[in-house]
Phi, psi and omega in degrees: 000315168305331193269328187301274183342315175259006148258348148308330175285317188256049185227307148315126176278103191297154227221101166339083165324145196281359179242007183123160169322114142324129179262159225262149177276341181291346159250013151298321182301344172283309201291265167009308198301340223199309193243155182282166219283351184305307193296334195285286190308327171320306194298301170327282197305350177238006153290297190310332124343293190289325149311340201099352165240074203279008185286352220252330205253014153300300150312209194047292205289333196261359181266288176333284192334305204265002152284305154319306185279331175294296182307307170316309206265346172286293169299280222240007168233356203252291188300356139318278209265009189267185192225085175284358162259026183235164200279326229256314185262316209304319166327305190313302202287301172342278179346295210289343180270308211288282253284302151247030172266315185317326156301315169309305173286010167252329185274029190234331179248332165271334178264016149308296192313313177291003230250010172295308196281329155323291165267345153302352159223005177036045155241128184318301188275014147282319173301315156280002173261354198266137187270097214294133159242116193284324178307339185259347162276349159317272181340288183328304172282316178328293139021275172322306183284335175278315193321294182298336183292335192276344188289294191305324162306319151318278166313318173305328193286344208284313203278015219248142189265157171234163175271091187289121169201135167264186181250047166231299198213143166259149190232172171240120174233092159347158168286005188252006143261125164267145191271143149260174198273098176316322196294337166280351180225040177158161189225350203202124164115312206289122173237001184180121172221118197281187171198133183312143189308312208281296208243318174099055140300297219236161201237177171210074201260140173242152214221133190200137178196144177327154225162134196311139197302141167087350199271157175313130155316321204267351177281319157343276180309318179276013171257350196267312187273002176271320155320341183259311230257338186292320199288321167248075176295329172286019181294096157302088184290136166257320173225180173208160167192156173206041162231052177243185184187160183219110167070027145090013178235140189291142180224170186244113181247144181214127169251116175228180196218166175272082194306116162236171185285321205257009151065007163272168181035047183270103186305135159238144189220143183239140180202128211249108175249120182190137182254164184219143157059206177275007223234087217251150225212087175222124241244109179239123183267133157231159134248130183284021156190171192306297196306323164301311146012275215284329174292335194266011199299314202308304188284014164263327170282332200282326178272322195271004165281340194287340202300130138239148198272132158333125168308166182028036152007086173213156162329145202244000000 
């Protein structure tokens, strides 16, 4: 019967369709990839025409039209208020995306199908007789909408934040940080060490260790840090300050950098000294250069505002 079709093909004089050659959907589906979905539904609402339905390619086209003005009113007036990290707007938006490309992609597949029958007969009324199965572009969307809703959902749990806590302080860590193995950087002290999620550029480390009853953020800093500078003397300070504070306790912040001669690898570093209790507390942000730093300062302010401290603190 396949070999009989084809020679029926080239034997037969292919029969105009009254609105013209049905066109294959599949380069609408190419197209739809580079233009929005209104140019996706047009190329659709004049194929259903070429199909033989042209009652059809009104729908088409006011589905594209009211898809389009929804999404645009969505993406640019909606995502300000929506909270796309709650299951509920990531939801909102899924719908609101998934519905209609998932239409498309059910009429991109029904008019495949006829557009099968086009080609083994190169006859109109074989084409316009062809009998659509809709339950199945039904599926299709449905499909769609579940797929994406479990994608979008997904993702709110994976980017959803933890909680780092010992029994001196809890920390809050976004998805765009990841804990690292402390145990690789330090033997004494380490008690949480983040590292940016994508390249691991920029590092966080906390550091907690005993400390004399009463002492001071600013005693802190000054038994610490003629230490640092013994051990690393090119340390360059850019900034100081010791009227900041963390979870309501004064802290000492100092930022500096790694003086080299020749101005390659210059380590930058923000660093947080504040005692609680019996319990001295010192917090080091590095980047391997300023500008990364700088891009990352906002999520470096944002976990060490998140920091709380144990009630009664003391030395373990």
């Amino acid at each position: 019967m396949e070999a009989y079709n084809e020679l029926l093909k080239q034997v037969k004089k292919p029969t105009p369709p009254k609105y013209g050659t049905p066109w294959n959907p599949s380069y609408i589906s190419i197209i739809s990839l580079f233009l929005p979905f209104l140019a996706t539904s047009i190329g659709l609402a004049l194929n259903w025409r070429r199909l033989g339905k042209p009652q059809w390619s009104l729908p088409t086209l006011l589905v594209g039209i009211i898809g389009t003005i929804v999404l645009v009113v969505a993406f640019v007036f909606g995502i300000p208020y929506f909270d796309l990290s709650s299951h509920l707007g990531a939801s909102v938006f899924a719908i609101v995306f998934s519905v209609p490309v998932s239409f498309f992609v059910a009429m991109i597949y029904m008019q495949s199908s006829a557009y099968k029958v086009w080609q083994q007969s190169y006859d109109p009324e074989e084409v316009y007789a062809y009998q659509y199965q809709w339950y199945k572009a039904a599926l299709i969307v449905v499909l769609g909408v579940l797929v994406l809703l479990g994608v979008t959902n997904w993702q709110v749990i994976q980017s959803a934040p933890k909680e780092f806590k010992n029994s001196q302080f809890s920390v809050t860590v976004n998805h765009t940080w990841e804990i690292m193995d402390k145990e690789q950087y330090c033997t004494y002290g380490c008690e949480l060490l983040l590292a940016d999620a994508r390249f691991h550029y920029t590092t966080i480390l906390f550091e907690q260790f005993p400390v004399e009853a009463n002492m001071s953020s600013q005693e802190l800093y000054d038994a610490v840090w003629p230490e640092l500078l013994e051990q690393t003397p090119n340390f360059e300070v850019v900034d100081y300050t010791d009227d900041t504070a963390i979870d309501g306790h004064k802290t000492v912040y100092v930022e500096y950098y790694e003086a080299h001669d020749d101005g390659t690898n210059q380590a930058y570093y923000g660093q947080y000294y504040v005692t609680v209790g019996d319990m001295g507390f010192v917090i080091t942000a590095r980047g391997d250069n300023p500008g990364i730093f700088r891009e990352d300062r906002k999520q470096i302010e944002s976990i060490i505002n998140s920091m709380k401290f144990s009630a009664g603190t003391i030395a373990a």
